[in-house]
DRENDRENSE-879490 format. One record per residue (C-alpha): x, y, z. Coordinates in steps of 0.1 Angstrom, whole numbers, plus 5000, padded with zeros to 4 digits. Layout:
N
XYZ ...
***
This chain:
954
500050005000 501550334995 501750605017 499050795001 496750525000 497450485039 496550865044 493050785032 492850475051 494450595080 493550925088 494350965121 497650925119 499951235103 499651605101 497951815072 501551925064 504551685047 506451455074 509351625069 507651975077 506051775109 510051645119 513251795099 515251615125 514351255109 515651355075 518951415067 520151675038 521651415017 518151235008 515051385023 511051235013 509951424982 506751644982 505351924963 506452204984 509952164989 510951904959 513251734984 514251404999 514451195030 515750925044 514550775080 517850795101 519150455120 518850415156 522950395159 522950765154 520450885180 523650955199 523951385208 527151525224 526051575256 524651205262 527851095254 529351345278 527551175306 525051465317 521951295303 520450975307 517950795281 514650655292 515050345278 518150295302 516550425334 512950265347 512350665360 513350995357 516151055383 515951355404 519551355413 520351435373 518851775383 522151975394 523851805364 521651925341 521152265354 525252305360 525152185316 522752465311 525052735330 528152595313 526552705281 526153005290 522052935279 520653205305 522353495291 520853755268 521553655232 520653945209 521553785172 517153775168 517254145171 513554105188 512754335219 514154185250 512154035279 513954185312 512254045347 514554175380 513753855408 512353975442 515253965460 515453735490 516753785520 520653675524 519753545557 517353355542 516752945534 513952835508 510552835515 507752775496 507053185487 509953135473 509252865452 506552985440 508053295423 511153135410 508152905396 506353155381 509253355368 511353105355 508652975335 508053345317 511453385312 512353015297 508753085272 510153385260 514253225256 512652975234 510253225213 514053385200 513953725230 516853835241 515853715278 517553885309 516353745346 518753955365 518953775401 519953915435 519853885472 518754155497 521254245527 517954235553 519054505577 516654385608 517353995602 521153955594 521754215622 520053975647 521353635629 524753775640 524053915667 522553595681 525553455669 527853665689 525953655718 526353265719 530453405719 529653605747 529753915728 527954185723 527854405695 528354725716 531454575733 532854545693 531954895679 530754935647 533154895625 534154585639 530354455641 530354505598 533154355597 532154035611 528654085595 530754065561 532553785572 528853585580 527153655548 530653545525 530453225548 526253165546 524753455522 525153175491 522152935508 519653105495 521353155463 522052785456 518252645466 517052885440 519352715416 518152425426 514452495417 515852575376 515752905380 517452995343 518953335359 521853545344 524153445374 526853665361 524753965365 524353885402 523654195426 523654235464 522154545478 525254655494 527254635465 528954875454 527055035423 523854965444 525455185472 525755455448 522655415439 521255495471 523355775483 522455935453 518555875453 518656015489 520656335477 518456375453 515256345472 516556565500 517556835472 514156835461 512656845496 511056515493 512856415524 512956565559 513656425597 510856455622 509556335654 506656095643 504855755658 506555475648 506455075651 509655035677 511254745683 512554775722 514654445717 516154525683 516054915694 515155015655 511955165639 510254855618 508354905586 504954795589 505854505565 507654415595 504654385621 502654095621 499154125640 497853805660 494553755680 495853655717 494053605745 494253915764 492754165793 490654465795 491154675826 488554975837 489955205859 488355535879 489655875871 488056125895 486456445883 488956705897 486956915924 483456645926 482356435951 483556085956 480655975932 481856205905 484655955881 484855815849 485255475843 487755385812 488455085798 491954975786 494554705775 497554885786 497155055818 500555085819 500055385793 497855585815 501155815825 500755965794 497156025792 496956405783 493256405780 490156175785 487656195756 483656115752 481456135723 479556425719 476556215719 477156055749 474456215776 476355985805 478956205803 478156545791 477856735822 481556625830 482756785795 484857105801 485956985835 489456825845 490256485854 492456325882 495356045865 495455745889 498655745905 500156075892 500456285925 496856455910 497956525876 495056665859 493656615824 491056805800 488056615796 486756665760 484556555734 485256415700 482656195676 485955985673 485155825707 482555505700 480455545731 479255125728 482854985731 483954945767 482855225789 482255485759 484855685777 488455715762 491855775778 494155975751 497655845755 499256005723 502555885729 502055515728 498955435707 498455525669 495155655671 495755865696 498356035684 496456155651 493956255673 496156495691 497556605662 494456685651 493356845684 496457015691 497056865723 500756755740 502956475732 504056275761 506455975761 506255765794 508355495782 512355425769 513655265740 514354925757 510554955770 510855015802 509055325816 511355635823 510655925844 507556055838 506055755851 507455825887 507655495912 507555255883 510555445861 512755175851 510454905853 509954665822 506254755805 504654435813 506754455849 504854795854 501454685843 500754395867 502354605895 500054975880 496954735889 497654595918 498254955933 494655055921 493054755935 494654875969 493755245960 490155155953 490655275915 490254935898 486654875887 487454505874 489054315850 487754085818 489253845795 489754005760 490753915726 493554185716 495154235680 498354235691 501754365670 504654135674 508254195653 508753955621 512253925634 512253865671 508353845677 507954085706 505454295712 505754645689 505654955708 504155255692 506655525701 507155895687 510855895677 512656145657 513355985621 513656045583 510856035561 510456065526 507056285514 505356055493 502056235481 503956395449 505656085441 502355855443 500356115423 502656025392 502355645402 498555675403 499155805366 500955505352 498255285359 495855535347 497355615314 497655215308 501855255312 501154965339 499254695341 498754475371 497654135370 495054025381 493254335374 491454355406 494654455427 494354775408 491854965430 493954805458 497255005444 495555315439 493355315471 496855265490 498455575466 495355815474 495755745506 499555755518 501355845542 504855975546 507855665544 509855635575 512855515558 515555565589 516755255610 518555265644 520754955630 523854925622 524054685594 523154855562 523355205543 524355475563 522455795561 524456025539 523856295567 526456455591 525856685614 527956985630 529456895663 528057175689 525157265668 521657125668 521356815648 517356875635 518457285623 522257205612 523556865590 524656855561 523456585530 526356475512 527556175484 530556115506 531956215535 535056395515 531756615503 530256635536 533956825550 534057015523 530557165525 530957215561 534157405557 532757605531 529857735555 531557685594 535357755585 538457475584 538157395619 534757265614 534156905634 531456635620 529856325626 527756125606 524355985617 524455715635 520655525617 521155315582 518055315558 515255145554 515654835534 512954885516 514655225504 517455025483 514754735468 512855045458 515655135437 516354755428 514954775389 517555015377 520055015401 520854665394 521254785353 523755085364 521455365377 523055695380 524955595352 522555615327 525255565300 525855175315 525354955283 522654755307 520955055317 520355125277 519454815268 517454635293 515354945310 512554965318 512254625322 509054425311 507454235342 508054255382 506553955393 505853915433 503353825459 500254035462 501154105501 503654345488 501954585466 502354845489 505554815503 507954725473 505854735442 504655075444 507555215458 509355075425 507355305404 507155595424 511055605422 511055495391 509055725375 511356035398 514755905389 514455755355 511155925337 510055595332 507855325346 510055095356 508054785344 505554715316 503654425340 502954355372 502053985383 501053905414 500353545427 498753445457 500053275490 500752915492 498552745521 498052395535 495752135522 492752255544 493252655533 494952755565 498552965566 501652755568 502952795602 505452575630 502752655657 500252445632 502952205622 501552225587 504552395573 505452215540 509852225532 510052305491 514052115499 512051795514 509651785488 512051865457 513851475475 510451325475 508651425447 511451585421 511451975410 509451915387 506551805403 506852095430 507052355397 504252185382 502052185411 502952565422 501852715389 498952565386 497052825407 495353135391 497053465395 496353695426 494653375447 495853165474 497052815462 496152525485 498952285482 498551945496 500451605491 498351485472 498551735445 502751635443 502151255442 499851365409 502351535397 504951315395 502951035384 502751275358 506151335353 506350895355 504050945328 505851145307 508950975314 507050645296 505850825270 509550865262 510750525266 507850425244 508450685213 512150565218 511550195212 509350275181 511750525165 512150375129 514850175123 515850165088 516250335057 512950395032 513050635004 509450674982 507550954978 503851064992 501451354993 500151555015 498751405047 496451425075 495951305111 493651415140 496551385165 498451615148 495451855143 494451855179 498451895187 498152215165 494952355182 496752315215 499952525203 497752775194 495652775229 498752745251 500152985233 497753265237 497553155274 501453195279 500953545263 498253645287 500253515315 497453215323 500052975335 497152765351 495652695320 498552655302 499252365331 496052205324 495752215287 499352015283 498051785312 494851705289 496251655261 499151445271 497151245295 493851245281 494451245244 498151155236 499450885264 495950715272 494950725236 497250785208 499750585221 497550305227 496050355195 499550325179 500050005190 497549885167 499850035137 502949905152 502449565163 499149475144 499349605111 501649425089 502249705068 505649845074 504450175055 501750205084 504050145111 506350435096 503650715099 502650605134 506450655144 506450965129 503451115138 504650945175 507651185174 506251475159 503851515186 506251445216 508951655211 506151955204 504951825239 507851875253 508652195237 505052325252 506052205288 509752295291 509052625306 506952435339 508952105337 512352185326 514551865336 512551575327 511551745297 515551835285 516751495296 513851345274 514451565242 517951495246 517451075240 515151235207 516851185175 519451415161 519651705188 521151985178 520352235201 519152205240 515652235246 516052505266 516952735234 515052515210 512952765193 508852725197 506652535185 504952745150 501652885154 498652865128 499852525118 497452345096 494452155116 491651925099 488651965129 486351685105 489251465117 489051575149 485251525155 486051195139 488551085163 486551225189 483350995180 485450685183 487050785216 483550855226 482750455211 485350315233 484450475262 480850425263 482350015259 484850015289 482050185308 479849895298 482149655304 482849815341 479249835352 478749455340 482349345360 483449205326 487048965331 489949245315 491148995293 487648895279 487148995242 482949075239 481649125203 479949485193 477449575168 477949905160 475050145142 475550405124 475050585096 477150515060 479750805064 480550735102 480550335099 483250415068 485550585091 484650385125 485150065107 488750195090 489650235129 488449875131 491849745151 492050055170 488649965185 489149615192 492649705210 491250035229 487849845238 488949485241 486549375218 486449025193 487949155162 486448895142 482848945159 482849365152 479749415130 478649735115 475349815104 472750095100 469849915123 469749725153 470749335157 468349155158 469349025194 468749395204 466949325229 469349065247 471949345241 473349625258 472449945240 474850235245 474850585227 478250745218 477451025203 474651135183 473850875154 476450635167 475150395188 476349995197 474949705211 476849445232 474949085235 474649015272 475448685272 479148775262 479848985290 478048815318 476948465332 473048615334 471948365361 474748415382 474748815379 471048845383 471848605418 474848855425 472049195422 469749045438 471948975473 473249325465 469849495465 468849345495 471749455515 471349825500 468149805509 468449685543 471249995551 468550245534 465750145562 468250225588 469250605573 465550675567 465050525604 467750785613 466351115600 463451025612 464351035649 464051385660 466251325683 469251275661 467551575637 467751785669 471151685685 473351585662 476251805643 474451965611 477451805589 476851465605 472951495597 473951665562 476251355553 473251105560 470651285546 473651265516 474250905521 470150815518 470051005488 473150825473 471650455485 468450535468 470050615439 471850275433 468650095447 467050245415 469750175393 470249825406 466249725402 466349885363 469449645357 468149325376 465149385356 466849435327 468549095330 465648885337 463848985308 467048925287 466748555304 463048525296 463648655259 466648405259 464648115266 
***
């Protein structure tokens, strides 16, 4: 039979285009396969030369020599990849370039799985757009984490005996330096680990030295402008780490707490005459400079005007006033206003004009102000304040309440809200021009939801603390005039050669300075972190030109605020430019039951345990499977799916590789057409489009369904009937080819989520020229034939409707059963061409597979089943069952079903269990009876079913 006459009996086998078109690599330029296009000719290559350099080198291994893929091969792979030189930028495509900067991690930090997920995420944009010919830049990083590597060594140091005072500052940085050479490269080396396809010679750490530059100079430039300014403000303090902390860097819990209420006498009233407030720090009360009620509030309006008494002050008296600010239903409707110590407070006496007054130190203990308790610990003072009013008859009682209480990230004490004097950054006229980019479509943020978030959090800002009483990071470029006030005098310099000389121009030669003593915000530098790390101030830096602005920032959606927007406020003020085209943000990885990894819940799930367990790949897989912006809920058995699928694929490869063709044919053939390779086309074009609009879920799940569901449950079973069955060696050539074709495009689709298992695989593939990695991608538009589609579709359909049949009735696996199959003239033509396909997929008699356009006339001792509309079969009982025996086997079935229905129905009817029991454990039986009833039903139309069959038989 020739190859032509095959593609009209066997349809479903090759692609609308020539086989050459569908797989170059099996031809070689001496004599390729003639067809009209291309006049050329081909000749199948011998297994002998399947060989590629880097097999033989030892870095990959072939399916058909390992039972599994073998997770160890990872690193060797990877380090292959890095040695050439495939994550660097190539320009010789000329195309735009696709420039993503990584979040940068901490340096103090070890894998999790937040971390996983982005290198995920990113590493899968940036390996799609390598292989669509962009010049691709991921420029990686690590962050020098003021507040956590300052505590790692200091923790360290302490377990010397050390502390960092006793070493002095210099001394301190020097052995901070001396840490992060010896452990900064952890993190660095589990993100390599995950395939993260970074430009490793591009590597930055925020206190190199460009990046230092960087931040001197944004400072200068910000302070020249009078965007920046130092103040005496409420802060989050730390009182064990002695700093400021971002509010990034408080994390609120509910804790079992207490609510105190407390008499202050009305100064000059009776003994009757006091208000009651409620608290949860009483120890704050020596900085009350007011008690406040709501205007509303009748209890109290008669007291407005007058002065109260503070417990335990020596009679310090207090305004009492009235503000609608006050809620007059929680606690005693009267409020204590401590300023000093509580948010809230503090704007309200802003807003009031009333005094500031601190009551406690920076260690948190109280200082002077508070009197007899000075230099007690806060908590010390509190239990000690209430015993004292219990004895002073100015304790009303105390209550158990649920508090929202601030701890450190870092250390996890409780946060003190303290007025401190720090440097801020004025952020309204930066976030105005951020509000812009999104609003002029310069940014877009996916998903789109997060936008009204963003610019909810821009209308609404406040001014950036951006100072840090540390002594690990970026040193204020401030220094101040010894003998002069430090708020009125200081000078803001690139250097402190610049800060001498300014402050001899102004103060004479003799002039003495010092610089201040706070570092920066870390947040300040990772603001900077999209252009600093491409040469910013140097705007000439061949990076800077050629990779800014960059194309996507992709991060976690907890971070909008904090980094993200900051990014393209400064951004915009020091470059003109957004700094990013895209913003993606993904969602938080959770447990299995939707709850927040944590040790206390012991549901905290190691990204380096499961990469030994269940392979990168499977972890990768599983991560991007979640939508954008959402919380993914990642359980066990999610991984052991995935790396059955990656088994699976692993197979697939062994089996394409044992069916490769293995000799030479030369003869010429047309044009022709296969449904496998149509629906392959379809799903280029779909994964395609979902790649370009960043849907990396549905990318995930269209490659799973079509490699599961259509090409390794079907087509390669279906080939089987080609390559063992068919006697035709011309047959057996096409399903090779077509076998090929359609893998290595599979593997092209899925490189960018599975990267190892899918380079080691195309690496055993015939004639590999290039690594997967850089192969380029798979051609869009190809040709697709949907009437063979629908065809192919119609006998899946067939066979499943048979193993259904074949499952309900218990048939033996091995059994072969006989089919009558109806249908029309056109669909029994191409049903009946599939004829081997069909007996093998469906494990029917091939020599007892009729086709007609009516009913058997055993119909009615059949099984009828519908397929799809006009194709319908009939399976004669008596093939698939012993009829006595199964209508015995119902029978006993029914009557047990039956006998556990009366007792649910016996069940809900009790009002007692109605009445008392859990509404899920009532739920699941009302659920169960249902579900009973059904297969009652179902079980009485079958036994019915088959004792007419027996009566008809007889």
């Amino acid at each position: 039979m020739s190859l032509h006459q095959m593609a009209v009996s066997h349809p479903f086998l090759l692609s609308s285009r020539s086989a050459y078109t569908l797989n170059p690599l099996l031809f070689t330029k001496r004599s390729r396969f003639c067809f009209p296009l291309s006049h050329s000719r081909f000749t199948l290559i011998k297994r002998r030369s399947f060989a590629v350099a880097a097999s033989e080198n030892g870095v990959f291994t072939s399916p058909e020599l390992a039972k599994s893929f073998d997770f160890s091969s990872e690193e060797r792979i990877y380090n292959w990849w890095q040695s050439q030189g495939y994550f660097r930028p190539k320009f010789d495509q000329g195309s735009d370039p696709f420039v993503i900067s990584m979040p940068p991690p901490n340096v103090t930090g070890s894998l999790h799985m937040g971390h996983a997920m982005f290198v995920t995420l990113e590493d899968i944009m940036v390996r799609y757009h390598r292989m669509r010919g962009r010049p691709t830049l991921w420029l990686p990083g690590t962050d020098h984490a003021g507040i956590a590597t300052q505590l790692v060594v200091e923790r360290m140091l302490a377990s010397e005996g050390i502390k960092r005072e006793e070493l002095g500052r210099d001394e301190f940085a020097k052995r901070v330096w001396e840490w992060k050479e010896k452990y900064g490269g952890t993190i660095t080396n589990q993100i390599k680990g995950l395939g993260a396809s970074c430009d490793w010679t591009r590597e930055r750490f925020t206190l190199d030295e460009q990046l230092s530059r960087a931040v001197i100079e944004a400072f200068v430039r910000l302070h020249e402008k009078g965007l920046i300014y130092q103040g005496s403000y409420m802060v989050n303090w730390s009182p064990k780490l002695q700093t400021a902390v971002s509010d990034l860097e408080v994390e609120y819990s509910e804790e079992p707490g207490t609510l105190y209420y407390i008499k202050y006498r009305v100064a000059g009233g009776s003994r009757s005459d006091f208000l009651t407030i409620a608290t949860t720090r009483p120890e704050t009360l020596f900085g009350d400079v007011a008690i406040a009620v709501n205007p509303q509030d009748e209890r109290y309006s008669k007291y407005v005007g007058q002065m109260a008494i503070v417990p335990m002050t020596y009679g310090r008296h207090v305004p009492i006033i009235s503000d609608k600010y006050v809620d007059k239903d929680f606690g005693t409707g009267v409020l204590k206003i401590s300023p000093g110590h509580d948010h809230n407070d503090y704007l309200l006496a802003r807003k009031l004009g009333l005094p500031i007054l601190n009551v406690m130190n920076k260690d948190g203990t109280l200082n002077e102000v508070a009197g007899l308790y000075r230099g007690l610990d806060r908590f010390e003072a509190r239990k000690k304040l209430w015993s004292d009013l219990e004895e002073t008859d100015l304790a009303v009682k105390k209550e158990p309440h649920t508090l929202r209480v601030p701890r450190s990230q870092r250390g996890g004490e409780v946060i003190e809200p303290l007025v401190s004097k720090q440097w801020f950054v004025t952020m309204e006229p930066l976030a105005e021009k951020a509000l812009r980019a999104v609003e002029r479509g310069e940014l877009t943020i996916i998903p789109e939801r997060f936008e009204k978030i963003y610019n909810h959090w821009l209308s609404n800002i406040k001014d950036w603390c951006i100072s840090r009483q540390l002594w690990w990071g970026h040193r204020i470029p401030v220094w101040y005039i010894s003998g002069k006030d430090c708020e009125e005098e200081y000078i803001v310099a690139r250097s402190s050669e610049e800060a001498l000389r300014k402050a001899r121009d102004k103060y004479g030669r003799d002039v003495e300075i010092y610089q201040d003593s706070d570092v920066l915000d870390t947040w300040f530098s990772s603001a900077l972190w999209p252009f600093s790390t491409l040469g910013w101030p140097d705007v000439s830096a061949e990076d800077f030109k050629r990779f800014y602005p960059t194309t996507m920032l992709e991060t976690g959606h907890d971070i909008l605020f904090f980094w993200v927007a900051r990014m393209v406020m400064m951004g915009i003020e020091f470059t003109g430019a957004v700094p990013f085209s895209f913003v993606y943000l993904h969602g938080l990885i959770r447990d299995s039951q939707g709850r927040k990894m944590s040790k206390t819940l012991g549901n905290v799930i190691d990204p380096i345990d499961t990469i030994k367990e269940f392979g990168t790949d499977a972890l990768r897989f599983t991560l991007a499977l979640g939508t954008a912006g959402q919380d993914l809920n990642l359980s066990t058995e999610r991984l052991t799916a995935n790396k059955a699928f990656t088994n699976k694929l692993w197979n697939a490869g062994k089996f394409v590789l044992q069916n490769l063709p293995d000799r030479d044919d030369a003869s010429s053939w047309q044009t022709i057409q296969t449904c496998k390779v149509s629906k392959l086309h379809m799903l280029i074009d779909a994964v395609t489009e979902s790649y370009n609009k960043f849907f990396f879920g549905d990318v995930g799940r269209e490659i799973y369904d079509f490699f599961w569901g259509d090409f390794a449950d079907w087509y390669i079973e279906a080939s089987k009937a080609r390559l063992y069955h068919s006697g035709d060696g011309s047959v057996t050539l096409v399903a090779q080819a077509v076998l090929l074709y359609v893998f290595e495009n599979i593997l092209k689709l899925l490189h960018p989520f599975m990267p190892f298992v899918s380079e080691e695989l195309w690496q055993a593939l015939p004639n590999r020229k290039e690594a997967l990695i850089i192969s380029p991608w798979p051609q869009t538009s190809l040709p697709r034939n949907t009437n063979l589609v629908k065809r192919f579709e119609n006998l899946q359909a067939l066979t499943r409707a048979i193993r259904n049949a074949r499952a309900e009735y218990s048939v033996e696996p091995a059994k072969r059963i006989s089919a009558s199959i109806i249908a029309s003239e056109e669909v029994i033509q191409y049903i009946s061409e599939e004829k081997e396909v069909l007996a093998l997929l469906s494990k029917l008699d091939l020599d007892n597979i009729h086709f007609t356009d009516s009913p058997p006339g055993d119909a009615k001792q059949s099984v009828h089943l519908v397929a799809s509309e006009g194709l319908e079969a009939y399976l004669p009982l008596a093939d698939m069952v012993d009829i006595s025996a199964e209508v015995q086997r119902l029978t006993k079935r029914l009557a047990k079903m039956e006998t556990e229905f009366e007792g649910l129905k016996a069940r809900l009817k009790s009002p007692k269990f109605i009445e008392k029991a859990p509404e899920d454990i009532v739920r699941g039986v009302q659920e169960k009876a249902a579900e009973t009833e059904e297969k009652i039903n179902l079980t009485k139309n079958r036994l019915d079913f088959l004792k007419s069959t027996a009566l008809v038989s007889q």
